[in-house]
C-alpha positions as CSV (number, residue, x, y, z in Angstrom):
1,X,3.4,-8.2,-42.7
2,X,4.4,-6.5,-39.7
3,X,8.0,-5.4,-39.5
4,X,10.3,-6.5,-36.9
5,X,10.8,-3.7,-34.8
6,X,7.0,-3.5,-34.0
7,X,7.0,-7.0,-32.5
8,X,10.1,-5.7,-30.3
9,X,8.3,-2.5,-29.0
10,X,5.1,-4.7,-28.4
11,X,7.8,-6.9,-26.3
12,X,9.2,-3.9,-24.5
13,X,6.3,-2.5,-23.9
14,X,4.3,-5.5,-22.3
15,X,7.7,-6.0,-20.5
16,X,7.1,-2.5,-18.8
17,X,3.7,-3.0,-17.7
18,X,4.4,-6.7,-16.4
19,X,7.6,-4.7,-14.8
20,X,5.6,-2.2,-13.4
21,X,2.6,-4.3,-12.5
22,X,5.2,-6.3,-10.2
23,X,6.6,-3.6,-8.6
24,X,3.7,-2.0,-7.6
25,X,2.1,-4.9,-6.1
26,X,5.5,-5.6,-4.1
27,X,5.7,-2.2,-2.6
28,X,1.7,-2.2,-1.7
29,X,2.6,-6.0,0.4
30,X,5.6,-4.8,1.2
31,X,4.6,-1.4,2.7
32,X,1.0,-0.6,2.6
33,X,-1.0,-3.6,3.6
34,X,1.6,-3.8,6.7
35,X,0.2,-0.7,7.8
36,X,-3.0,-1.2,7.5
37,X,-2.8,-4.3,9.2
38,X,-1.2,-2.5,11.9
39,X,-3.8,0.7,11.9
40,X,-6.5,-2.2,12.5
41,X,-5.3,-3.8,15.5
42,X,-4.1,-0.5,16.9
43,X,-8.0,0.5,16.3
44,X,-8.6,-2.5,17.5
45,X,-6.6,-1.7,20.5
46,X,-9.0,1.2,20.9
47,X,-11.4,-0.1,21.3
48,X,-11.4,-2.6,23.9
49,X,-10.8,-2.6,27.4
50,X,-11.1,-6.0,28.5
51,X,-7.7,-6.3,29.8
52,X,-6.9,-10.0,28.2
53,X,-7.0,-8.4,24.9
54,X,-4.9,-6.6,25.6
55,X,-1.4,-8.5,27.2
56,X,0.4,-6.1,29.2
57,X,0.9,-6.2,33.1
58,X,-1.9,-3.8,33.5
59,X,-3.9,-7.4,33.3
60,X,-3.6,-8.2,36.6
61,X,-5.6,-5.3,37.6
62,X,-9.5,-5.3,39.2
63,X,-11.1,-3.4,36.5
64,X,-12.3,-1.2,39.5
65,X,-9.6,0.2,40.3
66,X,-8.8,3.5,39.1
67,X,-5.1,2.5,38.2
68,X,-6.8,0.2,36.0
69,X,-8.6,2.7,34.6
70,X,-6.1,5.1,34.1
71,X,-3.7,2.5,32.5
72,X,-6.4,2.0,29.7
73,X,-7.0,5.6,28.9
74,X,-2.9,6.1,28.4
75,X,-3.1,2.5,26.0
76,X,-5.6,4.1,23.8
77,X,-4.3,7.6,23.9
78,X,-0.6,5.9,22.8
79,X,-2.7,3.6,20.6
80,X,-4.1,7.2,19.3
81,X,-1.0,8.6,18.5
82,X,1.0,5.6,16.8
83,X,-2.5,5.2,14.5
84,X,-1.7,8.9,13.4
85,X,2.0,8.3,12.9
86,X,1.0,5.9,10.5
87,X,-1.5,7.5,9.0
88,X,1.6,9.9,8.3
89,X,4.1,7.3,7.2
90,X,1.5,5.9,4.6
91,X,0.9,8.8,2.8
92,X,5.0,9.5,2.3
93,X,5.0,5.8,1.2
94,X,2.9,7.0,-1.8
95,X,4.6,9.5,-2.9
96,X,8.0,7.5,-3.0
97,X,10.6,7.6,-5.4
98,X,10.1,3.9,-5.4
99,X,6.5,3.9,-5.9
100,X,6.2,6.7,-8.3
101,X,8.5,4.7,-10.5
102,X,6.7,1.2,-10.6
103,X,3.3,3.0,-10.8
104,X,5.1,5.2,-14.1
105,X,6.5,2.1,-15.6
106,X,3.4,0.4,-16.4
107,X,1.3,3.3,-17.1
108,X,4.5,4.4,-19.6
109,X,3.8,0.5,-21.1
110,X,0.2,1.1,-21.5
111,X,0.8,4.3,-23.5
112,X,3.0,2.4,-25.9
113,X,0.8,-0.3,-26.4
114,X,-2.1,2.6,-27.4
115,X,0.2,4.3,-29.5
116,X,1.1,1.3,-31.4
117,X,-2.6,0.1,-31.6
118,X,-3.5,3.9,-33.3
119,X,-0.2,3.6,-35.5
120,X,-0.9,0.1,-36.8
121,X,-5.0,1.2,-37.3
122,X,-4.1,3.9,-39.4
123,X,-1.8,1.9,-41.5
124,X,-4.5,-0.8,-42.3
125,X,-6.6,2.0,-43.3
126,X,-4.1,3.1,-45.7
């Protein structure tokens, strides 16, 4: 039999990877998929230029005119420049105190729960 204080490590342990799991998959919603969703429809952005795609006042241009024209190449050179920025942001998001600590917590789990398995292997080999 099993003594007690291995069912409470197995407890703590599969508490810190459900922990972990959790707060990893909040900050990727939270964080990550938001800017990827916004990358996309700045790329989207991009690359357009039918002007109802786009709803700013630069609509109600002839897409002959050269104003017209001009107005779309500054949209996708801002678009540009904001898909960058968040290219930027993403990777700090990574690398956050926040993430870094959910992402350790379950990987510090998992290593229990091999650690016990080893520990409790050699003991039925005993």
């Amino acid at each position: 039999m099993k003594p007690v204080s291995y069912y409470i490590t197995v407890s703590g342990c599969i508490a810190l990877i459900a922990l972990g799991v959790y707060l990893s998959s909040w900050a990727s919603s939270n964080y990550l998929w938001k800017m990827d969703a916004a990358r996309a429809l700045l790329s989207s952005i991009q690359s357009t230029s039918d002007p109802n795609s786009i709803e700013s006042n630069i609509a109600v241009l002839s897409p002959d005119d050269s104003t017209f024209h001009s107005g779309m190449l500054n949209i996708h050179a801002q678009a540009s420049t904001i898909t960058f920025n968040l290219i930027d942001a993403e990777s700090n998001v990574w690398i956050s105190p926040a993430f870094l600590l959910a992402n350790s917590l379950w990987m510090v789990g998992v290593a229990g729960m091999w650690k016990l398995a080893t520990r409790y292997r050699q003991e039925q080999l005993k």
